[in-house]
C-alpha positions, 0 to 999 in steps of 0.5 A: 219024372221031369224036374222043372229048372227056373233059371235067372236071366244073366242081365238080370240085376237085384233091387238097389244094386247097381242101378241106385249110382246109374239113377243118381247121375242120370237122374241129376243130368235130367234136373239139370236140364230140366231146370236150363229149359225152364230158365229159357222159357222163363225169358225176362228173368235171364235178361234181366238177371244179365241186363240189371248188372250191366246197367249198373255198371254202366250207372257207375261207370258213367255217371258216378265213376268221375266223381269217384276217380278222376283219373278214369279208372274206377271201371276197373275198380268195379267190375268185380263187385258187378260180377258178384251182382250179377251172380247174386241176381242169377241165383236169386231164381232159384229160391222161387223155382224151388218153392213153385216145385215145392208149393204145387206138388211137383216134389211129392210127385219125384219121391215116387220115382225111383230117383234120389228126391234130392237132385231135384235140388241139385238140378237147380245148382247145377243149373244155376251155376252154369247159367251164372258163368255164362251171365259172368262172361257176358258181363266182363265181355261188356266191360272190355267193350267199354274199357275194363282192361283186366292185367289177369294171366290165364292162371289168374283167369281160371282162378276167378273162374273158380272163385265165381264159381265156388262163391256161385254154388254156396249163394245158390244153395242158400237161395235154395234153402230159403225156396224150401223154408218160405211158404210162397213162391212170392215170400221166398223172393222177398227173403233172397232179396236182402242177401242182394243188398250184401255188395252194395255195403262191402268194397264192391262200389266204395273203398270201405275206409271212405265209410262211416265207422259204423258201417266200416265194422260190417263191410270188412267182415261180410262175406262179399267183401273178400270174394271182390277183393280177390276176384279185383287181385285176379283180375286187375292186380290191384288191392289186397288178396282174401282168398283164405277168407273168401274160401272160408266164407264159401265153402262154411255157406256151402256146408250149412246150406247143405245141412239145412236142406238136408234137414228141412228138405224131408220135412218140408215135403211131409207136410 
């Protein structure tokens, strides 16, 4: 009588082993460059999420920057409110990317992949925080180009980069929350777009002291006015730094994005 063995592969692995971490990371590599490659195709919002910044710094530099300082100054002034503007113009795509994945159908299709659904959301992040570093560069690279002569040490350089960057990640994910809750690809812009206004009433342009007092309260204590400040220390050595500020403001927007999504991501795909 011959009894019949079934023997199991060596390289055999069982479901939900070590594939769920290899799935994560790879998975999020392909979001990642899933959304760069639709960022390059979609070629006027890049350009114009770089050229609006330095347009604007160019209009206040050149037109406004000699009623405001005499003594030729103010680009130094203000560069860092530009570079947080150009950040908040980058991560504004990612709130309208998020909905047309949402509102065509395209995440109900990735939750029957064997991929965490979530780093859909993360490949927009990520891609957003590397495309915005490089807007960031471009924008300094043009401010040296017309006079900006920044007194940062290297240290102080990878300190800014830091702090862009940390205040790139919790903007980001805000946009992409707001892409999950709005119900177009249109409403989710139009909600971004009051978070872009927060430069212009902080210490980006004006020296919050030359404001009314109503407005003086509101400039002092909103997010973007600590993040400038301590990119303007950085950067120029002028002013006052706020990091402690700044990185509670960053990182609590980071948190609450997160939560949020979390929440509202399983949701927003069951309907």
């Amino acid at each position: 009588m011959t009894t019949q063995t079934i023997s199991t592969p060596l390289n055999s692995t069982p479901p939900g082993s070590l594939r769920q971490g290899i799935n994560l990371l790879g998975a999020a590599r392909v979001f990642v460059g899933r959304s760069l490659r639709q960022n390059l195709r979609d070629g006027e919002a890049l350009v114009m999420a770089i050229a609006l910044p330095v347009m604007l710094m160019l209009l206040f530099t050149f037109v406004f920057g000699g009623a405001i300082d005499r003594d030729g100054g103010y680009l130094d002034y203000v560069v860092p409110g530009i570079i947080l503007l150009c950040a908040g113009f980058g991560a504004a795509n990612v709130a309208v990317s998020v909905n047309r994945d949402v509102t065509t159908g395209a995440m109900n299709r990735f939750r029957t992949l064997p991929i965490t659904s979530t780093t859909v959301l993360v490949g927009h992040v990520i891609a957003s925080l590397l495309r915005n570093l490089v807007a960031t560069i471009v924008v300094i690279g043009v401010g040296i180009v017309i006079g900006f002569r920044p007194a940062a040490v290297p240290l102080d350089w990878l300190a800014a980069l830091g702090v862009v960057a940390l205040y790139i990640l919790a903007i980001t994910s805000i946009f992409a929350v707001l892409g999950l809750l709005a119900k177009s690809p249109e409403s989710a812009s139009g909600y971004g777009f009051v978070l872009l206004f927060l430069p212009y009433a902080s210490s980006a342009f004006v020296p919050i002291d030359t404001m009314p007092g109503w407005l003086r309260g509101f400039a002092e204590h909103q997010p973007s006015t600590p993040v400038i400040e301590t990119l303007r220390v950085l950067l120029t050595g002028a002013g006052e730094s706020a990091w402690p500020a700044a990185l509670a403001w960053c990182l609590g927007a980071l948190v609450l994005a997160t939560a949020v999504a979390a929440i509202v991501f399983p949701r927003r795909l069951s309907r």
